[in-house]
N, C-alpha and C positions, 0 to 999 in steps of 0.2 A: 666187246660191247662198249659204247662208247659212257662216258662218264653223264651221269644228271646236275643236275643245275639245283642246287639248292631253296637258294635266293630270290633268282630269277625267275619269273613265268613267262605266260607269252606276252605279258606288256608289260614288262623290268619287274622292278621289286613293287613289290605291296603288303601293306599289313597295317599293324593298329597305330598309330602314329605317338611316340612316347615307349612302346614296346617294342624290342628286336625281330626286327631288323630296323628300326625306325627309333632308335634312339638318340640321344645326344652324342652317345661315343659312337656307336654305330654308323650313324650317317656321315662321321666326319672322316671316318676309315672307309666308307665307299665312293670318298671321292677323292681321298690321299690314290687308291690304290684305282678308281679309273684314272687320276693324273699321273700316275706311274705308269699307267696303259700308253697316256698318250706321250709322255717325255719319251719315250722309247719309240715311239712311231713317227713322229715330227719334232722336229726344231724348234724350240720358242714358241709352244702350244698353244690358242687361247681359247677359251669355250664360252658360246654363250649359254644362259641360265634363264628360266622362266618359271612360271609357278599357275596355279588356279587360286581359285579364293578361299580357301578350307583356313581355317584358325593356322593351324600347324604349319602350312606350307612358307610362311616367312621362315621359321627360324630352321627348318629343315633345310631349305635352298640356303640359308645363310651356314651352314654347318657344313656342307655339300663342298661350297664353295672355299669354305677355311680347309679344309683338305684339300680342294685341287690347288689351292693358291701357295699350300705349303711345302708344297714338291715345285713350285713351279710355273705353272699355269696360268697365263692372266684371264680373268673370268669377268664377264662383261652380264648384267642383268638388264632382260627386257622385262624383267616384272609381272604383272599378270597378260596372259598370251596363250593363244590356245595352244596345246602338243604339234599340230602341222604350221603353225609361226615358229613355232623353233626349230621344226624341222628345216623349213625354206629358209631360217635366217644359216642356217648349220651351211647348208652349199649355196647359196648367195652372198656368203660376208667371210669368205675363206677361212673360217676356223676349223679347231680340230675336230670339238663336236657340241653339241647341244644337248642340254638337260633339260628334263621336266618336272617340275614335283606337281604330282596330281595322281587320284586316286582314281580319275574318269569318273564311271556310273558310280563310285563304292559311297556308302555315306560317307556323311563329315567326320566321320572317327576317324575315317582310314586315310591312309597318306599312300604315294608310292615315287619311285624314280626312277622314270625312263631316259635311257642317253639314245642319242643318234649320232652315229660317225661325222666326217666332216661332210659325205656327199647326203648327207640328207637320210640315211636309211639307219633303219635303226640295227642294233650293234648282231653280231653272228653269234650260235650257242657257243660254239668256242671259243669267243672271246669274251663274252660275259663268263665261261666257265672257269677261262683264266684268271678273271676278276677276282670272280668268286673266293680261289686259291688264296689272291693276296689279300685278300678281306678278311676270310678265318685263320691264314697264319699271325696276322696282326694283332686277331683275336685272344690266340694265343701266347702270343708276347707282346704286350700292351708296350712294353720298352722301347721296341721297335720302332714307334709310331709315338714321333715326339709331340705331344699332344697343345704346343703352343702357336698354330696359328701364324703364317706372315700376316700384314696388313694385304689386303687384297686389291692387286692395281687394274687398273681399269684403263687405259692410257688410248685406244685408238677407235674402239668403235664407237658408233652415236649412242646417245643417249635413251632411257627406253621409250619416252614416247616418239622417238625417230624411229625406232628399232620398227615397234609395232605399227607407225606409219606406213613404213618400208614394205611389210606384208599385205597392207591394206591395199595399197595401189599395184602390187603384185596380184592382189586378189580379183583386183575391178577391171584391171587389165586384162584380163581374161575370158572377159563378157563381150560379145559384137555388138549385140541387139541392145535394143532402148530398151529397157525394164521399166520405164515410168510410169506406165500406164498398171503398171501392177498392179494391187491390193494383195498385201501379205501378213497373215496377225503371225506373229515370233515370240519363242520360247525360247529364253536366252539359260531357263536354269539355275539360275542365280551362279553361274560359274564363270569360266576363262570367256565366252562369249562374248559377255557385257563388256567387254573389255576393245573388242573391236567390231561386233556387228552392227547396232548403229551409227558407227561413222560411217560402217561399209555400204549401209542401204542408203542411208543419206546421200554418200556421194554418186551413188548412181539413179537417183531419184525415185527410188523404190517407195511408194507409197505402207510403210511398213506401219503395226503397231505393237508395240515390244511390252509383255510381262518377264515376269522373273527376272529383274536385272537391276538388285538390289541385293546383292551379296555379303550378308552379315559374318562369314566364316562358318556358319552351322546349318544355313539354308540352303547348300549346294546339292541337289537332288533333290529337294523334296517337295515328295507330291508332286515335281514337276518336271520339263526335261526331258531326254528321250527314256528316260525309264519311267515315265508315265505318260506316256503320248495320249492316253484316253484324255489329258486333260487339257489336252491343245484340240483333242479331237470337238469335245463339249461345247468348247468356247468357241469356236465355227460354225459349228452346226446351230447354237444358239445365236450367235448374229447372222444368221440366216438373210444370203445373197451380198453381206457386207465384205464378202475375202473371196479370193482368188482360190487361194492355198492356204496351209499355214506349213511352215518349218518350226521343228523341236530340236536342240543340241542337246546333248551331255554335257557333264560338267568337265570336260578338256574341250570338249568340239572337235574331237575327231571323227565325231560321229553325227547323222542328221537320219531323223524321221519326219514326214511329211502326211498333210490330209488334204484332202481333195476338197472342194467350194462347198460339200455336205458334209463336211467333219468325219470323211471315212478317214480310218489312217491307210497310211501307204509306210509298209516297212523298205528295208534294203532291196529285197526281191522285186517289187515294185519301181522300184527307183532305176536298177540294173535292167530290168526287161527295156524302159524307156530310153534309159541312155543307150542301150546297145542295138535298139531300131533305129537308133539315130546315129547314132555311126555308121553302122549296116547300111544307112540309105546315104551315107555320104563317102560312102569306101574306104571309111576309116578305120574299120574294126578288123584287126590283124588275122587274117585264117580265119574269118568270121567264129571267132570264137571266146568267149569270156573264163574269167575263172568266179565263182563260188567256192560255197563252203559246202561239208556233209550237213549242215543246218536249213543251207536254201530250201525248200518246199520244191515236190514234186511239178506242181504246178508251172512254176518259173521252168523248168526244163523243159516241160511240154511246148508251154509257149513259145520260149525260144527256138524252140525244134519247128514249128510251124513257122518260123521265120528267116526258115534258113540258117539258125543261128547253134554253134553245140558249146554248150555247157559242161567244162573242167570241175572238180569239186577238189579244194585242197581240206588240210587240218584245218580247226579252227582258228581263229587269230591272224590280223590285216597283213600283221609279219608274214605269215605263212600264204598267204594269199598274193604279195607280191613274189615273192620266191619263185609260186609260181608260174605269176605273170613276165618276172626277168628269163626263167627257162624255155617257155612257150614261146614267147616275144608277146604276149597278149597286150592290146590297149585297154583293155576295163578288164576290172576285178572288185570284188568285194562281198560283206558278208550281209546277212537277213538282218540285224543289230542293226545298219546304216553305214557301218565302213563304206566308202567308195573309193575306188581306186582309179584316178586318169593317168594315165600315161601315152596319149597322147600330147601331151603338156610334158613336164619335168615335176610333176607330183612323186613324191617319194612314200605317200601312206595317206590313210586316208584321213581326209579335212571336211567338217560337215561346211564350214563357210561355202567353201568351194563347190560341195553337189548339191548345196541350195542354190548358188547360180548360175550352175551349168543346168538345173531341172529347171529352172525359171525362164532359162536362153531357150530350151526345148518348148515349151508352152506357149514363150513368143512363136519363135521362128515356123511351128506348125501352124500357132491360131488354133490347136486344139487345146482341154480344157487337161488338167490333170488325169481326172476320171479316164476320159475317151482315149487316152495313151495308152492305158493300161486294163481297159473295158475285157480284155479276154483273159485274162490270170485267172483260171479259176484254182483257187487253195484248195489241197484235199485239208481237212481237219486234222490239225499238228496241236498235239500240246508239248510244252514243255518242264518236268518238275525237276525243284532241286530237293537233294536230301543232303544236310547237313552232314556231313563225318569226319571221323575222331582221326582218321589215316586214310590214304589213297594206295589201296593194295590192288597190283592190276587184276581186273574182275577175271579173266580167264583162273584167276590161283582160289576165286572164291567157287565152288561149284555149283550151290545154292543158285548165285548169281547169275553166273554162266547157262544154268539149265531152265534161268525161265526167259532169258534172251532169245537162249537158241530154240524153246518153244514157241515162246512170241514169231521169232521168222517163219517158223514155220507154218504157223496159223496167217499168217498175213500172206502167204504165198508171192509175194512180189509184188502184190497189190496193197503197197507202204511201201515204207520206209523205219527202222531205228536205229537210233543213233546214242549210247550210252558213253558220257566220257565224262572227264573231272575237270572243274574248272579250272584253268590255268592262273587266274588270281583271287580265288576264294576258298575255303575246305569245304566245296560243295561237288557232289554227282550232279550231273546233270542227265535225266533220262528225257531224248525228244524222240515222240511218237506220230507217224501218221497213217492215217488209213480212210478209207473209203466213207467209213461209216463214223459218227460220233462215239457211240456205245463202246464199237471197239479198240476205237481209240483210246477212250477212259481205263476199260477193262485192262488193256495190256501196259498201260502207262504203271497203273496201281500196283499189277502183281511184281513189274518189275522191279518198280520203287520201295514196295514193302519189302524184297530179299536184299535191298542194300541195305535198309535199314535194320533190320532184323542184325547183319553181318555186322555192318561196318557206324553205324550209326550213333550220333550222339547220345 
């Protein structure tokens, strides 16, 4: 059985930022020992660094970087930048690898640090698990890990707002069609967005109107963003016929949710159905086939299945979603959250910049509206709850647990779907239910939710 990952989840390290793993020593020993990663892989290593707008994530990125720089490393900072800018600057600017400090959707407490190799993709479990190793032997003999810092050089790449330039016209380059004619209101999130979406719309004449993109260091998620899409949803629907669309990011922007001219939202599933008729009808969809997640809705299968089109479901998480799409050869992947995945392009993970203006290029180049792309999704009723807990003990060891799962399947007779797993970067269960009916959806969501709780519960 292969070894677990302590540290790492499915998108790098996360936690409370000032507490371990997110300490002052801490952080600085996770980048001594990924610059021990990379002195051993390449020659004269350099990484870029980037960050979101959380309080924390300056001196985190600066602590990150006094470790790689002290093995070694020359570490070049783009500054604020979304997770998929440092991925394209990682295999566009030949360094070793790119960092992130961002916590994504988590509040402003939380910090975390994602690395991407040199080709853009982010790191393997076995090599974060190696990490991991020299991280807690370090841990263990602090001696080890001379804790003073080189000055940190910086000598050949451009500067960050070149850096972030660099992605931005990497981004627009990517669009054929005229966007001008647009109207698009935009939720930037108060995060790594505002950092480069308005120059983005601007330079392709997108008729855009931007909230949240006043980021104070504590305002990143809230209330807003794609972990409240209801409130891009409102603001649509109440300027009623004034928007096209709207697009929501997270607070990294590797993620986008979208509403349609009536303020309905449109999650990932929605976004996936429309890119992948649009591929489908231009012969570009590899083995007419996409990857998802176990999260997508039944719906999205059906649809696609009506379209000629069959749907793969990986693990959760963008990582595991390309994984699958590199083994398949698939061109689109991604998850109900708003990951999107092109690789038809040299996209390495998913970017929300990016599938706001490849959905934008669709809505031109059809002359349909968003709605009418995606007019046949019908959703069964999914919910989904978390339950805080104290330990993630795998549920088949709990019986309690196990026996109202495996009644729940059975009552649902194939007519659902459940999906019970633990989040990869929170101490949360996550139980997603769907079914036919409302009622029963509730019903079994509850009973399951209450045996974790009861079990494993805070």
């Amino acid at each position: 059985m292969s070894q677990q990952r302590q540290l790492f989840g499915t998108d790098g390290i996360r936690g409370v930022a000032g507490e371990f793993p997110l300490t002052t020593q801490s952080t600085y020993l996770i980048g001594r020992a990924l610059g021990h990663d990379l002195v051993h892989t390449v020659a004269k290593p350099q990484a870029v660094i980037g960050q979101d707008t959380r309080e924390s994530s300056r001196w985190i990125a600066d602590r990150v970087s006094e470790g790689l720089a002290a093995v070694g490393v020359d570490v070049h900072s783009a500054g604020v930048i979304t997770t998929p800018g440092v991925a394209y600057l990682a295999r566009s600017r030949n360094v070793a690898a790119g960092v992130v400090i961002s916590a994504s959707h988590n509040p402003w407490t939380d910090n975390g640090i994602k690395v991407f190799s040199g080709d853009g993709f982010k790191l393997t479990d076995a090599r974060e698990l190696a990490i991991e190793k020299e991280i807690f032997a370090q841990l263990e003999n602090p001696s080890s890990a001379d804790d003073t810092a080189l000055k940190i050089p910086r000598p050949s790449l451009p500067g960050q707002s070149q850096l972030r330039h660099a992605y931005i016209k990497f981004l627009a380059s990517s669009v054929s069609s005229d966007l001008s004619k647009l109207r698009v209101f935009v939720d930037c999130a108060n995060g790594a967005a505002t950092a480069e979406a308005p120059e983005l719309f601007r330079s392709l004449g997108i008729q855009a109107t931007f909230i949240h993109v006043s980021p104070n260091g504590k305002n990143i998620n809230e209330n807003c963003g794609a972990l409240h899409p209801e409130t891009l949803g409102k603001s649509v629907a109440k300027a009623a016929g004034t928007f096209d669309l709207g697009v929501t990011f997270d607070g990294d922007a590797d993620r986008a949710l979208f509403c349609d001219a009536s303020g309905r939202v449109v999650n990932g599933d929605g976004v996936l159905l429309a890119a992948a008729r649009d591929l489908h009808a231009q012969g570009k969809l590899k083995a007419d086939t996409l990857v998802a997640t176990t999260m997508s809705n039944m719906g999205l299968e059906i649809a696609l299945m009506n379209s000629g089109i069959r749907m793969l479901r990986a693990n959760v998480g963008d990582k595991y979603v390309l994984e699958e799409m590199l083994k398949t050869g698939a061109t689109l992947g991604g998850e109900q959250s708003g990951h999107i995945i092109f690789r038809d392009g040299d996209s390495t993970t998913g970017d929300g910049l990016l599938t706001a203006l490849r959905l934008m290029d669709i809505v031109v180049r059809t002359g349909k509206p968003l709605a009418d792309l995606i007019h046949d999704l019908k959703v069964f009723p999914q919910k989904i709850q978390n339950i805080r807990v104290r330990e993630k003990v795998p549920f088949k060891q709990v019986p309690a647990i196990q026996s109202a799962i495996d009644s729940a399947e059975k009552e649902l007779d194939g007519n659902g779907r459940i999906v019970v797993r633990y989040s990869g970067t929170e101490a949360l269960a996550r139980v997603m239910v769907e079914a036919e009916s409302e009622s029963k959806m509730h019903a079994i969501t509850a009973a399951i939710a209450a045996e974790i709780h009861k079990a494993l519960g805070v």
